[in-house]
N, C-alpha and C positions, 0 to 999 in steps of 0.2 A: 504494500500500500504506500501510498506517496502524503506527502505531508500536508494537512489541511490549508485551504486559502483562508479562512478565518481563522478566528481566536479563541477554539475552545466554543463551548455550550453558551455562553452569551451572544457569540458572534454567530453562530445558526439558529438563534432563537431572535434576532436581527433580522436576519432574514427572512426567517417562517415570517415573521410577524408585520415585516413592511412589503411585503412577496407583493401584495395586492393594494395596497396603501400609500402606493407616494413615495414609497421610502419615507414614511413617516417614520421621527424619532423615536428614541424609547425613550417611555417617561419614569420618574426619579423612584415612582413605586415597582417598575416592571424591573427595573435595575436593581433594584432593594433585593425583589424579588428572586431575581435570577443570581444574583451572589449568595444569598442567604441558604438558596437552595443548591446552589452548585456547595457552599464550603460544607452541608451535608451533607449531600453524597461522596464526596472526596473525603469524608471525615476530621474536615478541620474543625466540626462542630460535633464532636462524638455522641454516638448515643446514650442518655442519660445526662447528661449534661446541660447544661441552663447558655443562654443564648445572652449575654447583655447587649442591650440597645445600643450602648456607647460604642461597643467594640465592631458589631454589627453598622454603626453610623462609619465607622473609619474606616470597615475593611470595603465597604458598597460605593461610600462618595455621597453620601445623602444623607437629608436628614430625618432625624427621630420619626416624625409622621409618619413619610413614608416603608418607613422601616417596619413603625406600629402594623400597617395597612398589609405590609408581606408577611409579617409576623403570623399576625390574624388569618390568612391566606393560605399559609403552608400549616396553620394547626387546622382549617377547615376542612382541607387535603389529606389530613393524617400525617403529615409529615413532625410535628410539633405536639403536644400536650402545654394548655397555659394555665399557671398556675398563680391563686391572686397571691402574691407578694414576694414571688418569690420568678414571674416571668417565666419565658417560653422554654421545655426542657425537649429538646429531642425524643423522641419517643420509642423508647427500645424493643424489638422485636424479640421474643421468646422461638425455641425452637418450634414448641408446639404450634405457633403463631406461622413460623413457616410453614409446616404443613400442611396447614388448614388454608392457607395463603395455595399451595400448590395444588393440591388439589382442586380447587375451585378452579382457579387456571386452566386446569387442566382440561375440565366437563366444559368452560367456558369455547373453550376453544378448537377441543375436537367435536363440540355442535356449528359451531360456525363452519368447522370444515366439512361438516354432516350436509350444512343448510344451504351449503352454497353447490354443492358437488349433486344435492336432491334436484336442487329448484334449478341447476343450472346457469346461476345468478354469472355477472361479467367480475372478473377479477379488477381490480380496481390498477390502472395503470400506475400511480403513486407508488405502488408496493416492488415495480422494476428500477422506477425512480430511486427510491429509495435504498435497493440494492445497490445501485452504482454513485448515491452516495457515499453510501459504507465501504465502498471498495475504495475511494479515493479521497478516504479518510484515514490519516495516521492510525495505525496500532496501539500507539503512545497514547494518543487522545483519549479516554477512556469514557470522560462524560458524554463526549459527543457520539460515540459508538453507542451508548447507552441510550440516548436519545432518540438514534435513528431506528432501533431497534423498538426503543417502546411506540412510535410510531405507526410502525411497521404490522405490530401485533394489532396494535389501533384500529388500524384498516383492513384488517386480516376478519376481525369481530366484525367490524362496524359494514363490510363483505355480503356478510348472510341475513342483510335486510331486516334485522331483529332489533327493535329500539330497546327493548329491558334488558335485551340482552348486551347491548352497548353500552349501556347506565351503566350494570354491575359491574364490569370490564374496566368501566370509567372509575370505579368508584376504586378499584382496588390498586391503582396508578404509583400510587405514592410508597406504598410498600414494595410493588413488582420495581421499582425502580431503583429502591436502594437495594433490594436482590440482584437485581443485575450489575448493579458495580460491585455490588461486593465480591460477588462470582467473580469478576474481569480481577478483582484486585487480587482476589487470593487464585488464579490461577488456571480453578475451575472450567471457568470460559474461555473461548479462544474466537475473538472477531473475525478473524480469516474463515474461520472452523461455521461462524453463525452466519455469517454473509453467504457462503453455498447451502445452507442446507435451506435458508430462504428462499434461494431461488432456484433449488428445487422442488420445494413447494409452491410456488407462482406454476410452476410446468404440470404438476401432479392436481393443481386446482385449473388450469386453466384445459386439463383434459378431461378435468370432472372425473378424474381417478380417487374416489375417496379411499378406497383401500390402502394404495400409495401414500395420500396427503396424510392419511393417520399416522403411517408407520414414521412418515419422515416427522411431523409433528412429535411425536413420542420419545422419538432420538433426540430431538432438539429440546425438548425439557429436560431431556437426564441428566445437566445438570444441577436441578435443583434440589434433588434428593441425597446427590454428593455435598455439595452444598449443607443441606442439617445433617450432616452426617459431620460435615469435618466441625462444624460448630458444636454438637454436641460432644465430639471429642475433644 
């Protein structure tokens, strides 16, 4: 892979975000936002741990309000727990919490591959896009690999024409996503390794092969079960 033309997870969420806009700026809360949330998934802000506003204000470039406003945002996401007097603590995920976290994933996902390979439904061309983003995205980069991935899966759900089934998908974002760096961090994962099995699922969905699309889906969660395994040990 070659080395990103942006900067990391703010600089592709720049441009998810002005894609259609103008190139309209980012404002000082989506800034807040996207540091506060990038220094948790990279674990500059551990889990358990309390979040101060001040340090949050210096390490963003912004101030307190908008800080307040991502605060409130990423604990509405799950990302945070806020506590009165004591401010926003990272919110730790238990093994158990994992599993129960994967499994859901899992039925979430191999029904979309049920509902779109039944009905026939069009694979959404975003999801090739998205592949050849990942490919000509550094290895190094990890958030941004992360990103494009939970994206990926986004449209994979969001595919089989099912809106509650999109919501739940949606809902569970903020955990599947610090699973995924953590996986890239310790090892687990391998972007080169999830960027083909992707797009061999785009092939095995867009021939309405669900026998296929299952087994390659099932290969591409295996890492999450290594995953509570090495945390439980």
């Amino acid at each position: 892979m070659t080395e990103p033309t942006g900067n990391g997870p703010e600089s592709a969420e720049r441009k998810r975000s002005t894609k259609n806009l103008g190139e309209a700026p980012v404002t000082a809360r989506q800034r807040a936002y996207n540091g506060i949330r990038a220094g948790i998934l990279k674990g500059v802000f551990p889990p358990g741990g309390f979040i101060e506003e001040a340090l949050a204000c210096e390490a963003t470039g912004v101030s307190r309000s908008p800080v307040r406003e991502a605060l409130n945002r990423l604990a509405a996401e799950g990302f945070l727990e806020l506590h009165p007097r004591r401010g926003a603590m990272v919110r730790p995920l238990s093994a158990t919490e994992l599993r129960d976290l994967y499994e859901v994933r899992r039925m979430i996902e191999s029904q979309a591959v049920h509902l779109i390979c039944q009905n026939r439904r069009p694979v959404p061309a975003n999801m090739s896009e998205l592949c050849d983003a990942h490919e000509s995205t550094s290895t190094e980069d990890l958030l941004a690999c992360v990103e494009i991935n939970r994206l990926f899966h986004q449209a994979l759900v969001a595919a089989a024409g099912n809106t509650v089934l999109t919501q739940v998908f949606d809902s569970l974002q903020a955990n599947l996503t610090r699973v995924a760096m953590l996986s890239l961090q310790l090892g687990i994962g391998k972007t080169r390794q999830i960027e083909q099995e992707h797009r061999a699922l785009i092939i095995a969905l867009q021939a309405y092969n669900e026998t296929r699309a299952t087994e390659i889906l099932a290969s591409h969660l295996k890492p999450m079960p290594r995953l509570m395994d090495s945390l439980s040990g």
